[in-house]
C-alpha positions in Angstrom: 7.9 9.7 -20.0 6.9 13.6 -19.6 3.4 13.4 -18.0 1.9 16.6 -17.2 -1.6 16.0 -14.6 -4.7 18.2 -14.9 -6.3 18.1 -11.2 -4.8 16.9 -7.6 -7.4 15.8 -5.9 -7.6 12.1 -4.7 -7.1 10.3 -7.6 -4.4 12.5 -8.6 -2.5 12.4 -5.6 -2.1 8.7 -5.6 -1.0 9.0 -9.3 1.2 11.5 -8.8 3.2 9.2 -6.5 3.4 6.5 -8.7 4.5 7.9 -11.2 7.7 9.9 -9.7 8.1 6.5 -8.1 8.4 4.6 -11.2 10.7 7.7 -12.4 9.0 9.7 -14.9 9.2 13.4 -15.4 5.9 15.5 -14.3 7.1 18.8 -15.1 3.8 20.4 -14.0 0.6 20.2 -11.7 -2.3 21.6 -13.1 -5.7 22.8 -10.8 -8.0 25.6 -10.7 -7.0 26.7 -7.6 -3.1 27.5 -6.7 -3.7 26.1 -3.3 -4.9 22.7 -4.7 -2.1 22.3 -7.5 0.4 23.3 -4.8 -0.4 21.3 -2.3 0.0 18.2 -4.9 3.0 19.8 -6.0 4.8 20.5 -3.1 4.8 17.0 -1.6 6.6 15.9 -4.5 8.9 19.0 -5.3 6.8 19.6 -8.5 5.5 22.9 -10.6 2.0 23.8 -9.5 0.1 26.0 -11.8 -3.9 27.5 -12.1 -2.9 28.6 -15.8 -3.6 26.1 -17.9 -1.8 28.3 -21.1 1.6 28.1 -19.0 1.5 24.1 -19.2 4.8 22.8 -21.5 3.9 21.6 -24.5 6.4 18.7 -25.1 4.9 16.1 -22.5 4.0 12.6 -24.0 0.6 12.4 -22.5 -1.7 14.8 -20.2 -3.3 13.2 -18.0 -6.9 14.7 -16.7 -7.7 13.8 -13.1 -10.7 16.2 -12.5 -14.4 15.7 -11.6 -16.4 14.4 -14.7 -18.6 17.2 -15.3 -15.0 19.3 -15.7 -13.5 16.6 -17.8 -15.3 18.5 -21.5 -14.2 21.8 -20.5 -10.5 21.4 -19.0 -9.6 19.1 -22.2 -11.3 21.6 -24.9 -9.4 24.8 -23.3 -6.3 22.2 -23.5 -6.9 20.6 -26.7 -7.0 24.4 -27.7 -3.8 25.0 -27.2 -1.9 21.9 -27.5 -3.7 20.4 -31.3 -1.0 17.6 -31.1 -1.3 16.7 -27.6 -2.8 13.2 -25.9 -5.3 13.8 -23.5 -6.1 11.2 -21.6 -9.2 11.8 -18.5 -9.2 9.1 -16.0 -13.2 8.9 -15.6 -14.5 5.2 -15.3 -17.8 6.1 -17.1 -17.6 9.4 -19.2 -16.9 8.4 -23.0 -13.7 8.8 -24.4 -15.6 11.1 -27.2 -16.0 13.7 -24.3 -12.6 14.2 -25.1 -12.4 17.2 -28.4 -9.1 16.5 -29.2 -7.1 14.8 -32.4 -5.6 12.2 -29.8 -7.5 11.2 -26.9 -8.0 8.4 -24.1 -8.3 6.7 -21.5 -6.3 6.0 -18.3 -8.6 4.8 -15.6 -7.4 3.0 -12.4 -9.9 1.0 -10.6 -9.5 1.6 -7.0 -11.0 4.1 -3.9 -8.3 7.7 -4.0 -8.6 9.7 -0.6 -5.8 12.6 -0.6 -4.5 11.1 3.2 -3.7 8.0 1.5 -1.4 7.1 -0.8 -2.1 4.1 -2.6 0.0 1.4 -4.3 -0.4 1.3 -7.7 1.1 -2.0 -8.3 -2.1 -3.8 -7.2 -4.5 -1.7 -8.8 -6.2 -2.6 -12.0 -5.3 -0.5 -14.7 -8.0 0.1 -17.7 -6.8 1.8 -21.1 -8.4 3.2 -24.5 -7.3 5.0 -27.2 -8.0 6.1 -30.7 -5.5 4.7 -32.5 -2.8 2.3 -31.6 0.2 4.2 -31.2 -1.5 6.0 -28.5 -3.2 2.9 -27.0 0.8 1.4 -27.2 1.9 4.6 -25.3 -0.8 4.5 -22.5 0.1 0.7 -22.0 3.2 1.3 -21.6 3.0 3.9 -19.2 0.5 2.4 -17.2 2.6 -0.8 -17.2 5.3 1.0 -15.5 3.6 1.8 -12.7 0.7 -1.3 -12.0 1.3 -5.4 -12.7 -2.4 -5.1 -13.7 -3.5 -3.4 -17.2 -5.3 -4.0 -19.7 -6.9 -2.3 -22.6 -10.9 -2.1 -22.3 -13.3 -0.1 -24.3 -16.1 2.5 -22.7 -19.0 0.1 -23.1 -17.3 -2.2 -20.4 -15.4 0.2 -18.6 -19.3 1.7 -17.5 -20.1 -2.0 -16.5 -17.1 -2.2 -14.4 -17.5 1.1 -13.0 -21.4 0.0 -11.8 -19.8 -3.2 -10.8 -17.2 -1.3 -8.4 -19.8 1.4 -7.2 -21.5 -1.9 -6.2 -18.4 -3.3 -4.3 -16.8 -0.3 -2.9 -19.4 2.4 -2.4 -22.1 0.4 -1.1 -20.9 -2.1 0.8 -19.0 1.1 1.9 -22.4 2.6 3.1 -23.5 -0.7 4.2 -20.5 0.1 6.9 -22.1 3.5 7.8 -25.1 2.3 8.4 -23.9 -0.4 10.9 -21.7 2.9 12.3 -25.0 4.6 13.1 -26.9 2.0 14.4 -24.0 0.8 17.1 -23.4 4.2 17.6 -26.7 4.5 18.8 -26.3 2.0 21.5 -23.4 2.9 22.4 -21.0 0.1 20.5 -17.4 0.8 19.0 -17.1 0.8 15.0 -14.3 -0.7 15.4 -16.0 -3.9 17.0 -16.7 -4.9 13.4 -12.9 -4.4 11.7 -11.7 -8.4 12.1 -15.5 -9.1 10.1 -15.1 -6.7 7.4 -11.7 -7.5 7.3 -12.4 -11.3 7.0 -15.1 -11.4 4.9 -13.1 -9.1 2.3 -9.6 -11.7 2.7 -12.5 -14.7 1.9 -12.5 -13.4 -1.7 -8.9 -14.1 -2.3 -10.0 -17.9 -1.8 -13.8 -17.9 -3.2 -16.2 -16.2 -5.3 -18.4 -13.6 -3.6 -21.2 -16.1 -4.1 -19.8 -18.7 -2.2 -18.5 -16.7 0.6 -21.8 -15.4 1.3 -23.2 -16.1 4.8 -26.0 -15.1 7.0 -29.6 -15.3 8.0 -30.6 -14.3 4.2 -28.9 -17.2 2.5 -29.7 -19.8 5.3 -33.5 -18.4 4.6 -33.8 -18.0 8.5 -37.0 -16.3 8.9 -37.3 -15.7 12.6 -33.7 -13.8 12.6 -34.7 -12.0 9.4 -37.8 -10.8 11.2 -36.6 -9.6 14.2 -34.0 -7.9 12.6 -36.7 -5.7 10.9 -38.6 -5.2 13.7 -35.1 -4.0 15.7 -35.0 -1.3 12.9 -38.5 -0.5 13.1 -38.9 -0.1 16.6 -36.2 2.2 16.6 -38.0 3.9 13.9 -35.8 3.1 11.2 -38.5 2.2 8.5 -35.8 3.4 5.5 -33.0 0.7 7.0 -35.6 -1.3 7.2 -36.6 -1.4 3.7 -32.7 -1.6 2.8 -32.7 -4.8 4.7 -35.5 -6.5 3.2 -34.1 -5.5 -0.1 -31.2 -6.8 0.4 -32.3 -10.0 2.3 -34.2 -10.7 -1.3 -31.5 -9.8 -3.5 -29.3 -12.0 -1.7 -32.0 -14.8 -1.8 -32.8 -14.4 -5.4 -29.3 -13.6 -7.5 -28.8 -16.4 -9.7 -25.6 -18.3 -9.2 -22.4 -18.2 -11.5 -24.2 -21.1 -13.4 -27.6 -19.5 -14.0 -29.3 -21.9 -11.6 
């Protein structure tokens, strides 16, 4: 197919790749800034533009990568010139009606984008919506060319598995920065902790989250759980220390898979 991206940022990068990988034409790279589009662009001997009126207008779907409080403005100036076109943003909670345009959707890829890191696509779930189901048959197709996992999903559960991943990635993310401050602190490697996070992430491939969990919080062990805190607060950390007994209760009162 002839897919023209709007943005190359993180996200984009990765998708760039995968999609010249799988074969398909991108006969231009689209950002606000010539610097941005051609440093996309140039990595995979591609067009890089900061007009949006010099896109083609033949591609089979445009794909908008941008931030989401661009995502309105980008596809209105695009819908504007291209009436016929399918626009597609990639946001995992902004509506597919943010989108003015006769045909619009969806083509959000579940994962964490950084530009110095390109991604696999094969392994990533993929998450589709359209208006109609040519398009929706379109978007499937071209999202099954490049991951083994896709799936059609409306924007109603696309926001709950957007929270649910914010939830996964971003704070257990943060959970890592905070441990990276307080070794740092005394003096202790990060990278002390790699074979734990990497371990307790491998554990999911065999059990649910649930059942992997482990710790002082689910063996309800009291005297650990308090000095813990007072670790934190002595050091006057009265914020992580909060965070902690948060957490310690969440873990202690989420209700099983089962709803005991």
């Amino acid at each position: 197919m002839r897919v023209v991206l709007l943005g190359a940022g993180n996200l984009a990068t990765s998708l760039a790749h995968a999609l010249v990988k799988a074969g398909h034409d991108i006969p231009a790279v689209f950002s606000r800034t010539m610097q941005s589009a051609k440093t996309l662009a140039d990595r995979l001997n591609l067009m890089p533009t900061d007009d949006i009126s010099t896109l083609p207008s033949d591609a089979d779907i445009y794909i908008v990568a941008v931030k989401d409080d661009a995502i309105a403005d980008v596809t209105a100036r695009l819908s504007g010139l291209l009436p016929d076109a399918l626009i597609a943003h990639t946001a995992g909670t902004v509506s597919i009606d943010v989108v003015k345009a006769g045909r619009r959707g969806v083509f959000y890829p579940m994962q964490t984008f950084s530009r110095q890191r390109i991604v696999d696509f094969q392994h990533i779930p993929l998450f589709v919506e359209a208006d109609n189901p040519d398009d929706e048959a379109l978007m499937l197709e071209l999202a099954s060319s490049i991951s083994g996992n896709v799936m059609p999903l409306d924007g109603e559960k696309r926001k709950v598995l957007h929270l649910a991943a914010v939830f996964c990635c971003n704070f257990a993310n943060h959970c890592s920065s905070i441990a990276e401050y307080i070794l740092a602190q005394n003096g202790i490697p990060f990278n002390v902790m790699l074979p734990l996070i990497n371990e307790t992430t491998q554990k999911l491939n065999q059990c649910s989250p649930r059942e992997a969990q482990t710790g002082p919080a689910i063996r309800h062990d009291q005297n650990v759980i308090n000095n813990h805190i007072q670790v934190l607060q002595n050091n006057g950390l009265h914020q992580l220390a909060d965070i902690y007994k948060a957490m310690t209760e969440s873990i202690q009162s989420l209700p099983t898979e089962s709803g005991d």
